[in-house]
Backbone bond lengths (Angstrom), bond angles and torsions (degrees), N, CA, C in turn:
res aa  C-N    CA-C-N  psi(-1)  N-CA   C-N-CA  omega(-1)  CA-C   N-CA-C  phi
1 X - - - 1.459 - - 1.516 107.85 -
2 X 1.145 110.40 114.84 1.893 113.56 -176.14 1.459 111.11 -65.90
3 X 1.062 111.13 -179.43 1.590 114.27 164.67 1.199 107.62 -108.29
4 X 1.619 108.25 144.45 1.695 121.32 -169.61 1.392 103.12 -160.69
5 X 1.528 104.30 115.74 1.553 132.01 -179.16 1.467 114.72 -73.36
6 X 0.968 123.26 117.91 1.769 122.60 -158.11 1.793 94.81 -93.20
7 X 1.118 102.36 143.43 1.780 106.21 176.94 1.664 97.85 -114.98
8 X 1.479 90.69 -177.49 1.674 82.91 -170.45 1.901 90.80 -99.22
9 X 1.660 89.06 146.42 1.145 108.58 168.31 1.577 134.43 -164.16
10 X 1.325 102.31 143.60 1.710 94.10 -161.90 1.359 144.02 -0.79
11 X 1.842 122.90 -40.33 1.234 112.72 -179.21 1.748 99.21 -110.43
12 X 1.349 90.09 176.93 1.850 86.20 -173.37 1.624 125.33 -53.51
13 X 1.374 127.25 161.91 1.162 111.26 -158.55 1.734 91.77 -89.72
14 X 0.933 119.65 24.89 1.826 95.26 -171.41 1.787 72.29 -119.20
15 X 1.172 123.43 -14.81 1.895 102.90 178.38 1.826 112.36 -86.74
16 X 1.416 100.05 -21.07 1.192 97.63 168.16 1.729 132.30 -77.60
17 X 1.949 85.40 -15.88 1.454 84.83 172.02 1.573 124.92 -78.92
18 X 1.226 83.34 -25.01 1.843 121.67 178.49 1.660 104.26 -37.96
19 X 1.561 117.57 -49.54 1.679 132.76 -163.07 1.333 89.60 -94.17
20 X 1.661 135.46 -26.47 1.384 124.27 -170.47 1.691 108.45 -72.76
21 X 1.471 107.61 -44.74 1.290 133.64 -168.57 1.575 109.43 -67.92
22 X 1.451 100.33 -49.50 1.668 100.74 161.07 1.113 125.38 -68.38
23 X 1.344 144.16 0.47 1.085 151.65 138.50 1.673 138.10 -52.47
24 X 1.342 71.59 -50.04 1.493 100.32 173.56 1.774 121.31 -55.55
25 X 1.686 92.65 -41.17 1.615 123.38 177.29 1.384 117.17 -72.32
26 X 1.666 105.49 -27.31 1.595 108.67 -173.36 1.834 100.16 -76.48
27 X 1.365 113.06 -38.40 1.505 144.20 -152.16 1.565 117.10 -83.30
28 X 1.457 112.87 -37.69 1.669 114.98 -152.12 1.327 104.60 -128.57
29 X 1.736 103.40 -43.74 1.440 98.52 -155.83 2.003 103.76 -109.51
30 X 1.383 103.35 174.85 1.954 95.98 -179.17 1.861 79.02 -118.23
31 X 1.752 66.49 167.19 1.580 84.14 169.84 1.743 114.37 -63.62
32 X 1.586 91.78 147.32 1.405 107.01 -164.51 1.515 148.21 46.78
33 X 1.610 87.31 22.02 1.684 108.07 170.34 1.106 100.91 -81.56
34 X 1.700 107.30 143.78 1.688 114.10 175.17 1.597 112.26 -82.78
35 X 1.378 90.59 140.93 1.866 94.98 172.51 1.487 117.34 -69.51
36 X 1.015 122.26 166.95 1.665 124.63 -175.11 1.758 75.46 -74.39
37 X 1.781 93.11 -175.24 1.414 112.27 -177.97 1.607 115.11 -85.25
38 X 1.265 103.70 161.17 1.755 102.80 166.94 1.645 125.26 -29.07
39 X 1.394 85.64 -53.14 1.897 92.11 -167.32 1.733 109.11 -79.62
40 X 0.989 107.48 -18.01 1.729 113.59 169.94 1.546 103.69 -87.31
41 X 1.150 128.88 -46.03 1.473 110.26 163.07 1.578 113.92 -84.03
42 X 0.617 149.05 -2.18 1.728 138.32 140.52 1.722 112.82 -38.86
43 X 1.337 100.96 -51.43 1.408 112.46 -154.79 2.112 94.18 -86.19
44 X 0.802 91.65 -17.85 1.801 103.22 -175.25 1.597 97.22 -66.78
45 X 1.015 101.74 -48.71 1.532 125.94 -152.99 1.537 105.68 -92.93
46 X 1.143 123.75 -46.08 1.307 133.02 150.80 2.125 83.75 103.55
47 X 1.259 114.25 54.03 1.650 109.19 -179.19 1.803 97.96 -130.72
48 X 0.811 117.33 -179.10 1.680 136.10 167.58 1.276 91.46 -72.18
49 X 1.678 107.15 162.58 1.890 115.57 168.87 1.194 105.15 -86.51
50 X 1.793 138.72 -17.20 0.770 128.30 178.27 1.650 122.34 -81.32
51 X 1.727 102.20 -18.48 1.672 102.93 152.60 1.342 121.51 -71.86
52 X 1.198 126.98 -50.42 1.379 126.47 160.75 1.374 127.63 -28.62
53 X 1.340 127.80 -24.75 1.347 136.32 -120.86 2.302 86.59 -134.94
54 X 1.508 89.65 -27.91 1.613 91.49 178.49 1.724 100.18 -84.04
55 X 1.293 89.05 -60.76 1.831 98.02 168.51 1.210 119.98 -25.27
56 X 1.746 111.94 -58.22 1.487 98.82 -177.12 1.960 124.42 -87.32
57 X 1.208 101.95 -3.94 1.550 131.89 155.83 1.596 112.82 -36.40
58 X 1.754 96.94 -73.62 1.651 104.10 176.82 1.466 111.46 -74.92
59 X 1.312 127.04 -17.29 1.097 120.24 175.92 1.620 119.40 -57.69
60 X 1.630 108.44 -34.23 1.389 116.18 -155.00 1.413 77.11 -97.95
61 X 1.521 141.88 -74.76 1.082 132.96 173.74 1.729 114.52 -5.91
62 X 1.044 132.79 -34.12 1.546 137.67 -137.75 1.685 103.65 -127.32
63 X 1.406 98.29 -4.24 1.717 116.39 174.44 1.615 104.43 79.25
64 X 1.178 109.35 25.58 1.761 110.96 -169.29 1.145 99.14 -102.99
65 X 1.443 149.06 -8.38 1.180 133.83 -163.09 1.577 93.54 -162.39
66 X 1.375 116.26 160.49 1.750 131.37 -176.27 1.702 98.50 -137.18
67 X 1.189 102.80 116.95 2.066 105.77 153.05 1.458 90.38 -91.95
68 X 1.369 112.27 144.55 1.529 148.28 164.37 1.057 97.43 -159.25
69 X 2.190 76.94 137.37 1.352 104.21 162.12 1.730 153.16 -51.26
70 X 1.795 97.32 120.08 1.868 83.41 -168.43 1.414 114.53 77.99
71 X 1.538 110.42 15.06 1.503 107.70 178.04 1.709 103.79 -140.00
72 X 1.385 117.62 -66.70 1.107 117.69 158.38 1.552 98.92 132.22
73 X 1.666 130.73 -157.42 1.084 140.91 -166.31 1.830 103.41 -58.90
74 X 1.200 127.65 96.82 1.658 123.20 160.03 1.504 126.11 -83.46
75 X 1.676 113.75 139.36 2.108 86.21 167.26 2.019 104.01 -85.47
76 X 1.259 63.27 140.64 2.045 77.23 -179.16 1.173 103.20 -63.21
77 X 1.575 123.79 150.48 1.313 134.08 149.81 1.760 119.54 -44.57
78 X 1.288 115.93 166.42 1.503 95.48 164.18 1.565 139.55 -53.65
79 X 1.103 129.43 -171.25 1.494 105.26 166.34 1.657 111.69 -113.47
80 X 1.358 110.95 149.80 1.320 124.07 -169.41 1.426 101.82 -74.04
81 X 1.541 111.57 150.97 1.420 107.00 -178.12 2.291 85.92 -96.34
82 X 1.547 94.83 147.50 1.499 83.69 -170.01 1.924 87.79 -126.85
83 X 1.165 127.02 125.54 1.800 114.50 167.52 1.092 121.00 -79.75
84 X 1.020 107.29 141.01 1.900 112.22 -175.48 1.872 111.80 -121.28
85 X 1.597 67.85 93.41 2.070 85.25 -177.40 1.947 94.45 71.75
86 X 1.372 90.09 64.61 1.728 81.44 157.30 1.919 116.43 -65.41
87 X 1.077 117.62 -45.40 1.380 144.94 172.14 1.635 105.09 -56.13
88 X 1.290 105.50 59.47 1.714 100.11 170.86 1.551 138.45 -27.01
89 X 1.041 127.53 124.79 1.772 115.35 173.04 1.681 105.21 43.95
90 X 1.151 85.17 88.95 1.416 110.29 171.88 2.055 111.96 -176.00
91 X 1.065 96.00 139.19 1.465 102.87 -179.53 1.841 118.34 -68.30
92 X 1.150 126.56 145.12 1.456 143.44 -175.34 1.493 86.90 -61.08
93 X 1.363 104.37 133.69 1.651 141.02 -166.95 1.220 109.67 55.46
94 X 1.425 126.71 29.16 1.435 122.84 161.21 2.140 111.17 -64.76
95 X 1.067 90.93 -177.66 1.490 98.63 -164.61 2.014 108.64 -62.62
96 X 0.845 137.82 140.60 1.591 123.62 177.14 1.475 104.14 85.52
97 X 1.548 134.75 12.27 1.379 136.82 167.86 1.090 105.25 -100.46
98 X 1.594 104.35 133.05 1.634 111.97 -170.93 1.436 109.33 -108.74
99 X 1.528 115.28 23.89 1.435 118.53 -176.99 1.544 104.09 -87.71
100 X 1.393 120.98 130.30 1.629 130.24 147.65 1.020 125.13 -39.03
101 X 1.325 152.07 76.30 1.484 128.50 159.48 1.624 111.20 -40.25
102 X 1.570 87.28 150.42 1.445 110.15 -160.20 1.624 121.69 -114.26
103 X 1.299 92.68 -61.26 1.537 126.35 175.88 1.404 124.50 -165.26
104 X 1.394 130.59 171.57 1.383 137.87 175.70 1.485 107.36 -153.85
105 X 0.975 108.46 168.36 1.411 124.21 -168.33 1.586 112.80 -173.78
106 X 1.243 120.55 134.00 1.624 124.05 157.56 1.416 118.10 -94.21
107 X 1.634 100.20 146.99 2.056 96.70 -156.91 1.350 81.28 -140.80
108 X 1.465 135.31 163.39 1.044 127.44 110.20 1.152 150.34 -94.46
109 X 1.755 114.54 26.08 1.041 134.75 155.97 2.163 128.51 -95.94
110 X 1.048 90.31 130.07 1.622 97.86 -177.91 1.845 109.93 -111.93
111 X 1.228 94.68 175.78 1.917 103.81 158.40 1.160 97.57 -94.15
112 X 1.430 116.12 120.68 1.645 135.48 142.90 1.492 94.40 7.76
113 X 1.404 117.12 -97.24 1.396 128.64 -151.06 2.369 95.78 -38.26
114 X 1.372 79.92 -43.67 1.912 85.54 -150.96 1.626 78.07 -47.20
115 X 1.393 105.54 -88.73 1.683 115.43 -177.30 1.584 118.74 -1.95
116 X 1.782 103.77 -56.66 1.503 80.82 161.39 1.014 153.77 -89.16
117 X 1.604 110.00 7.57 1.536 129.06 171.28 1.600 101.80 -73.44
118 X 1.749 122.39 -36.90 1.669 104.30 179.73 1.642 106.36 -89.17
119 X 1.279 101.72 -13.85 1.765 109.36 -172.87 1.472 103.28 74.32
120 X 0.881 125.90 61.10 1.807 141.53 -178.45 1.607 89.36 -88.96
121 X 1.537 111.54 150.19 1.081 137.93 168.35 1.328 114.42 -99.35
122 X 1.579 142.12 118.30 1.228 134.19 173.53 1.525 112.93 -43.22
123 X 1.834 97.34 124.24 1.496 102.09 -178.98 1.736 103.75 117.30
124 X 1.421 100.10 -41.72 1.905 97.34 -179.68 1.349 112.17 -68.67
125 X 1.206 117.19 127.11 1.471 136.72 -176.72 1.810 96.00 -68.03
126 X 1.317 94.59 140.36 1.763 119.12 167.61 1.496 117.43 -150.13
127 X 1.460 107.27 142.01 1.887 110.09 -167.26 1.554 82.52 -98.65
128 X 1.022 107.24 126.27 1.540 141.44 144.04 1.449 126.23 -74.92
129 X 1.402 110.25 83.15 1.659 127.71 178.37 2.087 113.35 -62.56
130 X 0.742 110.87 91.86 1.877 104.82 164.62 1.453 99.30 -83.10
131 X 1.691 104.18 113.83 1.706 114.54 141.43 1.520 126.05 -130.47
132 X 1.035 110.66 139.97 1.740 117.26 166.48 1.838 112.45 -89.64
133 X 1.733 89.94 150.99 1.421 83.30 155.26 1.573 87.64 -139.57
134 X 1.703 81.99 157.81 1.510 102.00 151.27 1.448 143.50 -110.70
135 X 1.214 133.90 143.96 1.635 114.55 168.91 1.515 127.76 -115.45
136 X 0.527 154.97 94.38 1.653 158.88 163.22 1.744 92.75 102.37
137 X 1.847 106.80 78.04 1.294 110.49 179.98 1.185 112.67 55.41
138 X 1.518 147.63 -6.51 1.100 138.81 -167.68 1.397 127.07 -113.92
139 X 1.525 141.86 122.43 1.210 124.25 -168.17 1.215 111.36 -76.21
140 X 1.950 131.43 116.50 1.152 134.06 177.21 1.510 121.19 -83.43
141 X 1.573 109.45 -33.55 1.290 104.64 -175.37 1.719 103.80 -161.54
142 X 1.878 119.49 169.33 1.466 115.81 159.91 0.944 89.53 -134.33
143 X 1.236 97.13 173.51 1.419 128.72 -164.14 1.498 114.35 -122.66
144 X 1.388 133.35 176.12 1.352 131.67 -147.27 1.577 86.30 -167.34
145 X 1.458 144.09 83.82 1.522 117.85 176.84 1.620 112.08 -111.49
146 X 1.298 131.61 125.30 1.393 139.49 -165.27 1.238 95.65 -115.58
147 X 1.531 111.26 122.60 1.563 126.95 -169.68 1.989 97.37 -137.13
148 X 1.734 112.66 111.48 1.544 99.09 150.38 1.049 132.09 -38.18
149 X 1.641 98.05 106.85 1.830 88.73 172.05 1.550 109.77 -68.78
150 X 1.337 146.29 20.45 1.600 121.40 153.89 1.456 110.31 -89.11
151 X 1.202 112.75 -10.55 1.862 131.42 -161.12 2.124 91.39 -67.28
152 X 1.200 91.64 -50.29 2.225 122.66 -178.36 1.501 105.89 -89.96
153 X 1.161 139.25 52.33 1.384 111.29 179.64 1.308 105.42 -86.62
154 X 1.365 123.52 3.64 1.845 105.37 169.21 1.377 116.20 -73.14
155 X 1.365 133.39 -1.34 1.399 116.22 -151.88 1.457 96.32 -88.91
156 X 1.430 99.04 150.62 1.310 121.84 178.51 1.563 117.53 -45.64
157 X 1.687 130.79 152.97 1.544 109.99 155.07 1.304 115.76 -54.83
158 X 1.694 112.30 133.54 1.516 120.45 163.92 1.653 104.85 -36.35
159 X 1.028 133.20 -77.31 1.381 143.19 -144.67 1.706 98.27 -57.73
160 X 1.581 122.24 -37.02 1.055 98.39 170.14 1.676 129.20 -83.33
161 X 1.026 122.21 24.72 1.812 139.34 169.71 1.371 111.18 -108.92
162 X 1.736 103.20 159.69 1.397 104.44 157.72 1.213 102.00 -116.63
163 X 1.779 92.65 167.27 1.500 110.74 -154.60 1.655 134.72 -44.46
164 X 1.476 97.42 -27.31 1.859 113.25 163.40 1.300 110.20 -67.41
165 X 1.676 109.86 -57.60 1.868 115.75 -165.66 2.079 92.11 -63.96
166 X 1.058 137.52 -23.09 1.430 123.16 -163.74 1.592 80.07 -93.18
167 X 1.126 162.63 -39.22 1.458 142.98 -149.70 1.911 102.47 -90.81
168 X 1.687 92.10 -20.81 1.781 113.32 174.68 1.408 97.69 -72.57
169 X 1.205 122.56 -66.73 1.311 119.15 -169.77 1.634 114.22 -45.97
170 X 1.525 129.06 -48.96 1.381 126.66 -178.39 1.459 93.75 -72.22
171 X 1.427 146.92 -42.56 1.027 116.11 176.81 1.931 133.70 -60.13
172 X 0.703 80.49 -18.85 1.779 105.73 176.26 1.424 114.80 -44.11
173 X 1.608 85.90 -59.33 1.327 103.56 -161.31 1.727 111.92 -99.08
174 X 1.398 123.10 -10.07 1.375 131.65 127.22 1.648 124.06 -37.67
175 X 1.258 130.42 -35.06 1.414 129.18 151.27 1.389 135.30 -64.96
176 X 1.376 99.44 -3.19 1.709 100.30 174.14 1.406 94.63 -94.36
177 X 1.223 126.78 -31.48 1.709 115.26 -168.04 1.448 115.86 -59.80
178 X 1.290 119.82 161.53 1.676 116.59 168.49 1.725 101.26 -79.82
179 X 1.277 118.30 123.37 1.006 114.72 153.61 1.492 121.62 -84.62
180 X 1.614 122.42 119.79 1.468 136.69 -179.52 1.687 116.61 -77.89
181 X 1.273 111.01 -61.66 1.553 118.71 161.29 1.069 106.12 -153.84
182 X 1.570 107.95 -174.71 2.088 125.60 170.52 1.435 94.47 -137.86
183 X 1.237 108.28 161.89 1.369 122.87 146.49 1.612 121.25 -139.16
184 X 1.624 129.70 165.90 1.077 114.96 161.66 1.377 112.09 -150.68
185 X 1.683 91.75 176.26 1.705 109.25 172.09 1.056 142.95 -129.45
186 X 0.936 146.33 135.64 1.697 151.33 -129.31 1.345 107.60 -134.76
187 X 1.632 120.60 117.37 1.766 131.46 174.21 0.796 114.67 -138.41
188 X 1.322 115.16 152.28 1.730 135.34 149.45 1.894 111.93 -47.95
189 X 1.324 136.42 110.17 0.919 119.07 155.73 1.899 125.35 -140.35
190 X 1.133 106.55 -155.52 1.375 95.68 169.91 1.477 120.85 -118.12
191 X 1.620 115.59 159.45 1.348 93.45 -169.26 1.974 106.40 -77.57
192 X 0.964 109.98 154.53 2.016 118.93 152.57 1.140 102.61 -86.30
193 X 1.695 104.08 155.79 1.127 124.64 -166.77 1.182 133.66 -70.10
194 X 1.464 110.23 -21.76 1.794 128.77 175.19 1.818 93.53 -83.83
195 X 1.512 117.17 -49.99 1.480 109.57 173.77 1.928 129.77 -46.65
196 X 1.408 88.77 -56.75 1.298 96.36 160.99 1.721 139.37 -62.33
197 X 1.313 106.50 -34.26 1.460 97.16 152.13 1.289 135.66 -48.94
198 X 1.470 100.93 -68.06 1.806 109.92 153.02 1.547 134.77 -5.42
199 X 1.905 100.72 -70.23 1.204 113.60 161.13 1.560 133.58 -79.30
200 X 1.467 113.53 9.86 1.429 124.31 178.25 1.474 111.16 59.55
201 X 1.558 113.58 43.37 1.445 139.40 179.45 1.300 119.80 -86.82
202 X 1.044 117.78 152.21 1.893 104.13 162.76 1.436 91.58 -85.81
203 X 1.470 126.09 163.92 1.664 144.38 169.04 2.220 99.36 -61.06
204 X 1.219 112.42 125.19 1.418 104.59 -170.03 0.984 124.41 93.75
205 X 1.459 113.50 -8.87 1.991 106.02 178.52 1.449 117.23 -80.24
206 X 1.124 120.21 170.95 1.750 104.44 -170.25 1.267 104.41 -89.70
207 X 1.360 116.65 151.48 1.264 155.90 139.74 1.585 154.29 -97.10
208 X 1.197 90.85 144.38 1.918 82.61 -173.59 1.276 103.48 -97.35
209 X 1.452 143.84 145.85 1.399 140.13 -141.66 1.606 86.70 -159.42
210 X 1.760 105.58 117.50 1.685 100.19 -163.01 1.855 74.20 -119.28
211 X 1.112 132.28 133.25 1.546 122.06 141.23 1.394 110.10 -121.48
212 X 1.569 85.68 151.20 1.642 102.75 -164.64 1.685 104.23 -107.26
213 X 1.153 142.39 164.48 1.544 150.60 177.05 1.464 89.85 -132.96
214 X 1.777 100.80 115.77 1.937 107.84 156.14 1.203 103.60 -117.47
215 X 1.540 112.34 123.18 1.364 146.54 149.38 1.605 113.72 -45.54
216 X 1.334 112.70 133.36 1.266 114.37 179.88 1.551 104.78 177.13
217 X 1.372 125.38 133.67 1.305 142.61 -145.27 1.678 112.86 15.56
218 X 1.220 111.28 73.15 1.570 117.37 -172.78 1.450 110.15 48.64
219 X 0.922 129.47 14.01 2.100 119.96 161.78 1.590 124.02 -143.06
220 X 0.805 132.03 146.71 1.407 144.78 -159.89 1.965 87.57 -57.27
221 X 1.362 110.01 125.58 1.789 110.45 -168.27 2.059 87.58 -115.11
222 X 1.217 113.46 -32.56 1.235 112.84 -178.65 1.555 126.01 -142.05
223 X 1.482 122.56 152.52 1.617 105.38 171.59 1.412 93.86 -149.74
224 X 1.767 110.30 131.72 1.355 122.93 159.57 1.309 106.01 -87.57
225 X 1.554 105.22 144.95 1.189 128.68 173.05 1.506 113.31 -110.77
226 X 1.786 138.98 69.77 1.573 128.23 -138.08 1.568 85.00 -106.99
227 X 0.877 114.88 136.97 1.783 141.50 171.12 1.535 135.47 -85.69
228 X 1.242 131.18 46.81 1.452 133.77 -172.23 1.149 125.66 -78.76
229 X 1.597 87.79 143.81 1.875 84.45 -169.91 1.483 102.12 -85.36
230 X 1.342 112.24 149.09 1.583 135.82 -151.70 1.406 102.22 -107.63
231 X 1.221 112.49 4.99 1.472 116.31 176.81 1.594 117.17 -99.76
232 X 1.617 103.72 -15.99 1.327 103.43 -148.19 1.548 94.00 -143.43
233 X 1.259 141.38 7.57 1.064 154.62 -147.93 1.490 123.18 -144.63
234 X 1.284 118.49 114.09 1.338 118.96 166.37 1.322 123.56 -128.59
235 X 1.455 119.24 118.56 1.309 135.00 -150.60 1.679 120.50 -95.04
236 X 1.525 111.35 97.61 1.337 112.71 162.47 1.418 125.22 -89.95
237 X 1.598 94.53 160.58 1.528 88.65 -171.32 1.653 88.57 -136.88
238 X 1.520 104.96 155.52 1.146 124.52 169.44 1.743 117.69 77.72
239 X 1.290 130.94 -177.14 1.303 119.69 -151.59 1.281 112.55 -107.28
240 X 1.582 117.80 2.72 1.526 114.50 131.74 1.103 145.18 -145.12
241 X 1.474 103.45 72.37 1.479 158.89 163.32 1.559 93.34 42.23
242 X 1.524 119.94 41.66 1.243 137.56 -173.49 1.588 107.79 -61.92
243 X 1.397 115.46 -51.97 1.560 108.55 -170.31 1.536 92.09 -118.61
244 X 1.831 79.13 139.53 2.054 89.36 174.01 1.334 100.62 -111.77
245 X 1.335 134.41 164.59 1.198 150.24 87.83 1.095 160.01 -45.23
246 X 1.885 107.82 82.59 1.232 100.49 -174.59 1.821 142.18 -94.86
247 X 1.001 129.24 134.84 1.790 119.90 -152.52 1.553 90.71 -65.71
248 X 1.139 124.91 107.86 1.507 140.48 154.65 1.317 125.82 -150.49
């Protein structure tokens, strides 16, 4: 990577470093070679670390670059195309879902937002499904699934399952319901810290944050909250994987 003195020019200087650096990535380096350090590319570049430091921000944002742990700045592989609910209107662990169940649990605590997507009353119990998936060996995303427990009252006591067969069991019993419709929504966010472990993230790296609303006897009976990493991920939707989303 040469050295190159940035002049001033129209857009900010850490976006201009942004197109130098991607260049640099198309040109010098292979996938998953580590970059030198901050202060050697500062000094390459002839910018502050804190310009550097936006640069390599959008880079990772943009699927161009990976922080890992104990290793440091990587260039990412391409990004995987990942489908989200190729299998229209149909409930989580229906047939053709490539998600792991993980765990389950009954809480009567939620996130604000979820609660008001089922309209839970403080105090009403809901099973909380954890699943991952992966794609080509790789962990792409977890999941977060909040199901009324009056919506399921067959499921077994937790205590007599283990932690996969109890996240099986609420899914189970999510297939007897009529499903009416879903809808969803799609963000920019950051990862949390139980998420990001999962996905072999640092805590704060970006993410794509899809939640879904399932309809079932006229009121919202469930909502996934699915978590993808935004580095490595490109998101189709529908059953021929016609429109993507890419994190940029």
């Amino acid at each position: 990577m040469g050295t190159t003195q940035l002049e001033t020019v129209p857009e900010p200087k850490y976006w201009h470093l942004k197109t130098v650096l991607s260049d640099a990535l198309d040109s010098e380096f292979a996938v998953g070679e580590i970059l030198p350090n901050e202060r050697d590319l500062a000094a390459r570049f002839g910018v502050a670390r804190a310009t550097l430091r936006q640069a390599l921000e959008q880079l990772e944002l943009e699927g161009r670059l990976q922080r890992r742990r104990g290793v440091g700045t990587t260039v990412a592989p391409p990004r995987v195309g990942v489908a989200v609910d190729p299998v229209r209107h149909t409930w989580p662990g229906a047939a053709g879902d490539d998600w792991q169940p993980v765990d389950a649990i009954e809480s009567d605590t939620v996130p604000a937002a979820v609660a008001g997507l089922l309209a839970t009353a403080p105090g009403d119990p809901v099973h909380i499904v954890r699943r991952s998936r992966v794609t080509h060996g790789r962990p792409v995303a977890a999941e977060l699934l909040y199901v009324l427990a009056e919506a399921v009252p067959g499921c077994p006591p937790a205590a007599s399952l283990s932690a996969p067969a109890r996240a099986r069991a609420v899914l189970q019993e999510l297939q007897t319901l009529e499903l009416e419709g879903q809808d969803r929504t799609v963000e920019l966010g950051s990862a949390r810290a139980e998420d990001a472990k999962q996905l072999d993230r640092l805590p704060g790296a970006p993410v794509l944050v899809v939640t879904t609303r399932y309809v079932s006897g006229g009121r919202t009976t469930a909502v996934a909250v699915s978590t993808y990493r935004a580095d490595t991920c490109r998101l189709t939707f529908g059953e021929s994987d016609a429109a993507a989303l890419l994190a940029s």
